[in-house]
C-alpha positions in Angstrom: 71.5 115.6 74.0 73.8 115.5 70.6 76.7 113.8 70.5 78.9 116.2 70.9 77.5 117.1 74.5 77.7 113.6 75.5 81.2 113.9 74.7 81.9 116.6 76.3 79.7 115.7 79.4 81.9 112.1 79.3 85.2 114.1 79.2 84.2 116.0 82.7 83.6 113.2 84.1 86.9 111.4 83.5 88.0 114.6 84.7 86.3 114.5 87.8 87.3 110.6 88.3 91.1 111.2 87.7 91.3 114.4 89.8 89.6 113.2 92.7 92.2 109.7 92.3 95.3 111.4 92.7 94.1 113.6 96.0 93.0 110.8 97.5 96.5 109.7 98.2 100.1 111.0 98.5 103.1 109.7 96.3 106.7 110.4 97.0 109.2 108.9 93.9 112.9 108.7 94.5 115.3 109.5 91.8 118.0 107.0 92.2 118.5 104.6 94.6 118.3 100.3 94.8 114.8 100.9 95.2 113.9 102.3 91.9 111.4 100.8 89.8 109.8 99.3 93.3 106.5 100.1 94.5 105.7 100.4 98.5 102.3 100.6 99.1 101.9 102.7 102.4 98.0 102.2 104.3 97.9 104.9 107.2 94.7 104.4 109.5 94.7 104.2 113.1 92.7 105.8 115.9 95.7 106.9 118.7 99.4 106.3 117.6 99.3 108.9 114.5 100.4 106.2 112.1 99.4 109.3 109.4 102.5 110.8 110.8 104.6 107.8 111.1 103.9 106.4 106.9 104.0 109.4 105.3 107.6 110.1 107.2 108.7 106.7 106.5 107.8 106.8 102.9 110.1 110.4 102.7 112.9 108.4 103.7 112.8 105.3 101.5 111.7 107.4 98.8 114.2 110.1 98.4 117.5 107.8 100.5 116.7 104.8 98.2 115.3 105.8 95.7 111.5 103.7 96.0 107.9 105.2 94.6 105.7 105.2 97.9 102.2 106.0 97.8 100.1 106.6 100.9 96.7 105.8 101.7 94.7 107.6 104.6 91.8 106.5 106.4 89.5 109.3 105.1 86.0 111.2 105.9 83.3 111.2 102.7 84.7 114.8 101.7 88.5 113.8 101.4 89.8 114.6 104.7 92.7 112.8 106.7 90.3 110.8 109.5 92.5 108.2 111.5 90.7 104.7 112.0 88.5 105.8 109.1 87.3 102.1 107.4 86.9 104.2 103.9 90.5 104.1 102.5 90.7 105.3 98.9 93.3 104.3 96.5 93.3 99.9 97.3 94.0 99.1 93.5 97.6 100.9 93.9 98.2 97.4 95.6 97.9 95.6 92.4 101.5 96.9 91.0 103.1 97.3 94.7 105.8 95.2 95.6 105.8 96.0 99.4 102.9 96.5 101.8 103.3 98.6 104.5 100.5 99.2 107.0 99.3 100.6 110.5 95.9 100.2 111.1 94.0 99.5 113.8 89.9 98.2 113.9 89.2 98.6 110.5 86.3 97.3 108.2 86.6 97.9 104.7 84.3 97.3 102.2 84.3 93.8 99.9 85.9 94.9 97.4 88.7 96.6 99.1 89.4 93.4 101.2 89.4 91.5 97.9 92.2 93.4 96.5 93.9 93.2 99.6 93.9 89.3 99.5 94.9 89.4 96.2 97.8 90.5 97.1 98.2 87.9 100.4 97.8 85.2 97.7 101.1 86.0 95.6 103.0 86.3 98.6 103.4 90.1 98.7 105.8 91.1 101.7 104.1 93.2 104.7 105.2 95.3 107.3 103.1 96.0 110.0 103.4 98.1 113.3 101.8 98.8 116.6 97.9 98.2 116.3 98.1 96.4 112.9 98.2 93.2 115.1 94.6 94.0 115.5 94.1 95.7 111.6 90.6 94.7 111.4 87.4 94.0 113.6 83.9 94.2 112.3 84.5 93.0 109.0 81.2 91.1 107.9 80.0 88.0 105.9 83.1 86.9 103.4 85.8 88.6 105.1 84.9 88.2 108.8 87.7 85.9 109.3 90.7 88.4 109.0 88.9 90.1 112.0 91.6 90.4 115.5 89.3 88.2 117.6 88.6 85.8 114.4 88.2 81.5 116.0 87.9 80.6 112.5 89.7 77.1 112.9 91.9 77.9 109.9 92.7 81.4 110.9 92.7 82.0 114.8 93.5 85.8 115.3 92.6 87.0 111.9 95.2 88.7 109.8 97.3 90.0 112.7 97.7 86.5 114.5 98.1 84.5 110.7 100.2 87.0 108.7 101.8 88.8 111.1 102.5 86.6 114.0 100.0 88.4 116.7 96.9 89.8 117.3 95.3 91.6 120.0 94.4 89.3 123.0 95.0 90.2 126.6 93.8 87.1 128.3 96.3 85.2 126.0 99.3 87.7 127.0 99.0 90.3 123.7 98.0 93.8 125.4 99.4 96.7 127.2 102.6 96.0 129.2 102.7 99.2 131.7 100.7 102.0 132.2 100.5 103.4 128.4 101.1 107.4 128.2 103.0 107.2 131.7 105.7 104.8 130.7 107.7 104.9 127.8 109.6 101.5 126.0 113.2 100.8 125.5 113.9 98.4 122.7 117.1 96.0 122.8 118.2 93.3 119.7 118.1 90.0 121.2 122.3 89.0 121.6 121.4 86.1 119.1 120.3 88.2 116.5 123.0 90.6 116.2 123.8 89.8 112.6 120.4 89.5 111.6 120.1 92.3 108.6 117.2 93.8 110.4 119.3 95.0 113.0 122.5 96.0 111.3 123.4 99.2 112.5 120.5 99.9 115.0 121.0 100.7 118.7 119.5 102.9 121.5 116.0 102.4 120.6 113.2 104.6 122.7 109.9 104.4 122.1 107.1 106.8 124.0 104.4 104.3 123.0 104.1 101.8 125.5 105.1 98.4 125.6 103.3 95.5 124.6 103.3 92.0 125.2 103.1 89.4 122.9 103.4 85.7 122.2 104.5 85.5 118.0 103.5 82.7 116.2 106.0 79.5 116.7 108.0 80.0 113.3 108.8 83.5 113.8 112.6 84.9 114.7 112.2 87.4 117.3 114.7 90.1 116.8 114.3 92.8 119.7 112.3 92.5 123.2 111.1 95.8 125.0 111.7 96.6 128.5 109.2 99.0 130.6 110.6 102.3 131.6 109.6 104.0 134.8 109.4 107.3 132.9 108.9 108.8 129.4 112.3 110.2 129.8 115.0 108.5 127.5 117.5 106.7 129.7 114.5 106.0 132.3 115.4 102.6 134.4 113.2 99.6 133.5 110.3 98.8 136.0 110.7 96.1 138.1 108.7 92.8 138.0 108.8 93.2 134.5 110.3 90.8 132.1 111.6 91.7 128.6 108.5 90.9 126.0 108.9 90.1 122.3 108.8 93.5 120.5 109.5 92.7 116.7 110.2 89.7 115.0 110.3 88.4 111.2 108.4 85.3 110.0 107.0 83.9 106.8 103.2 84.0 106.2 101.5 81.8 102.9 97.8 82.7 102.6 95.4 80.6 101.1 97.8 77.9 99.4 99.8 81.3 97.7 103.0 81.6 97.5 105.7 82.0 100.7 105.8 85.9 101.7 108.3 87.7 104.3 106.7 89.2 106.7 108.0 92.1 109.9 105.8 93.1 113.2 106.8 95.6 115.5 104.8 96.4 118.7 106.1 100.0 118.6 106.0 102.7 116.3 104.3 105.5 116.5 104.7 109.1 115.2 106.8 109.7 118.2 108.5 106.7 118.7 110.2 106.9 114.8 112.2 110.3 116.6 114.3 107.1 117.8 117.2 106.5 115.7 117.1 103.2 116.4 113.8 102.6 115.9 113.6 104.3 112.1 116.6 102.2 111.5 115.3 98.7 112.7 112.0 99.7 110.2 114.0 101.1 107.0 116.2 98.3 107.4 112.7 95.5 108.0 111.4 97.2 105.3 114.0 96.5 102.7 114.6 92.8 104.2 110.8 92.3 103.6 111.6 92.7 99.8 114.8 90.3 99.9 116.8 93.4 99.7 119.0 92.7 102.6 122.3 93.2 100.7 121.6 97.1 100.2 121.0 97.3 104.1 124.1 99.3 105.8 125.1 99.9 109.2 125.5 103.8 108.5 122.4 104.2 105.9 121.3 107.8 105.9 117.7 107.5 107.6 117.6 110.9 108.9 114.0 112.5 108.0 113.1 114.1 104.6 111.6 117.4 105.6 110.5 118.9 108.4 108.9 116.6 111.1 107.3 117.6 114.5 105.1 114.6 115.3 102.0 115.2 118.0 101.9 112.8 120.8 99.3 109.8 120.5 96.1 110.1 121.6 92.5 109.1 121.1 91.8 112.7 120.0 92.8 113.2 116.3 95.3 115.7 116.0 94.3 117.2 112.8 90.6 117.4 111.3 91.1 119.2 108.3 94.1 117.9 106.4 94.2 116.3 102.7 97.0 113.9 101.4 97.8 116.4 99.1 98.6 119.3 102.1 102.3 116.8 102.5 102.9 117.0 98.9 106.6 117.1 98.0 109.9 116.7 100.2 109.9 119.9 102.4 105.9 120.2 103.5 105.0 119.9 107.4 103.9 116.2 107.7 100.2 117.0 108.8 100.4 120.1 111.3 97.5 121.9 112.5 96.6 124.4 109.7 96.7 126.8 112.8 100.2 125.6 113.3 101.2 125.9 109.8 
């Protein structure tokens, strides 16, 4: 082969590498806003509560309301497609310039070098957001990285990730599990009297969420900011169940990995696709989000954080709701986040 074909043979290649990069994720990019020139790193994989829906919706608003770049990962198949609780995520070295981190996963196990970017990024003290089932974010993990793992009794990290960075894992014998009957009773949320004024909760109020409630016992040095109550219904307005007591449903804390640097961390216990419908609850995460990033001055009570676009989540469940999607099918501000193609 002359040189010119290996040229040309090199070219298609980088071709091929660049072009399959930018499907594998989705970016939105704000215009104007206090965000701009700030990176949130979105990571979307979870097996039930649809957090494809809930990132991608989520990034909409802090992109085009504040004016942020958010890329999205997905938890994908082998051929590119949308798979929720997929370990293959494509697109982990967008962490190295993000300056927010903003998951929902649930019993992952990347590969080495994914998880090694990822602690890179623990080490300077990168702020993290994490909801629902990121309190268990990995399980299964091997060899270097077993101890982020939800059940890890490494003596220097009990809980993994979820118990060490966020403030909880997944433990029912230890009070972190269901709270109700999940898909028969829905959640209220309320702010905890003391926390009022805390810039996480400025504005928010009325917050319902379909998932269902969790317990959970947060690390000693977090601030718990709302606790959940168990509603007898789905319905919104539904009276609490009896018997049971109001459980810590998110909470700030700060996490230092490894001897890094002090990072701001946020955990809720709710949010799924159907759960963000909640004014409240969109609120309480756009605002957690920005408080993550020491932003809380540009936090108001009467933020627009209305959705970007249309959005019709699909109810959680085991059974993925799409099979066939790409990131790039929710491409821009107006496209259906992650309908059926039937449906489209």
């Amino acid at each position: 082969m002359n040189t010119r074909h290996v040229l040309t043979a090199a070219a298609g290649l980088f071709l091929f590498y660049t072009t399959a990069t930018g499907a594998d994720r989705v970016v939105y990019e704000g215009d104007a806003g206090p965000g701009k020139g700030k990176h949130i790193l979105f990571i979307a994989s979870d097996h039930e509560y649809r957090g494809e829906e809930t990132c991608p919706a989520v990034a909409r608003i802090l992109a085009k309301r504040y004016g942020f770049k958010c890329t999205v990962l997905f938890g994908q198949t082998d051929e590119g497609l949308i798979k929720p609780g997929s370990s293959l995520i494509p697109g982990i070295e967008a962490i190295d310039d993000a300056d927010m981190l903003f998951l929902f996963l649930r019993f992952v196990h990347p590969e080495d070098p994914w998880m090694a970017k990822f602690e890179e990024y623990l080490k300077r003290g990168g702020p993290v957001l994490g909801l629902r089932t990121t309190t268990h974010a990995f399980n299964g993990l091997q060899g270097t990285y077993a101890y982020h793992n939800f059940n890890s009794s490494d003596d220097d990290f009990v809980g993994g990730f979820g118990r060490q960075v966020l403030g909880e894992t997944w433990n029912p014998r230890l009070g972190a599990g269901h709270y109700g009957s999940n898909h028969k009773y829905a959640t209220a949320m309320h702010t905890v009297p003391e926390q009022q004024n805390h810039p996480v909760m400025r504005g928010v109020k009325d917050m319902h969420a379909m998932a269902g409630a969790y317990s959970a016992r947060p690390m000693p040095n977090s601030t718990i900011l709302a606790t959940n109550r168990v509603l007898e219904s789905m319905k919104v307005g539904a009276k609490p169940v009896g018997g049971k007591e109001p459980q810590p449903a998110a909470w700030v804390r700060t996490y230092t990995f490894k001897g890094g640097k002090e990072g701001r961390a946020f955990c809720s216990t709710q949010g799924a696709s159907e759960d963000i419908l909640s004014e409240g609850v969109r609120r309480m995460i756009i605002n957690a989000t920005l408080w993550c990033m020491n932003m809380e001055d540009n936090i108001q009570s009467d933020a627009d954080v209305s959705f970007v676009g249309s959005y019709n989540p699909t109810t959680f469940n085991f059974k993925p709701s799409i099979t066939d999607a790409k990131p790039g099918d929710i491409e821009g501000w107006d496209t259906p986040i992650l309908k059926p193609k039937k449906n489209k």
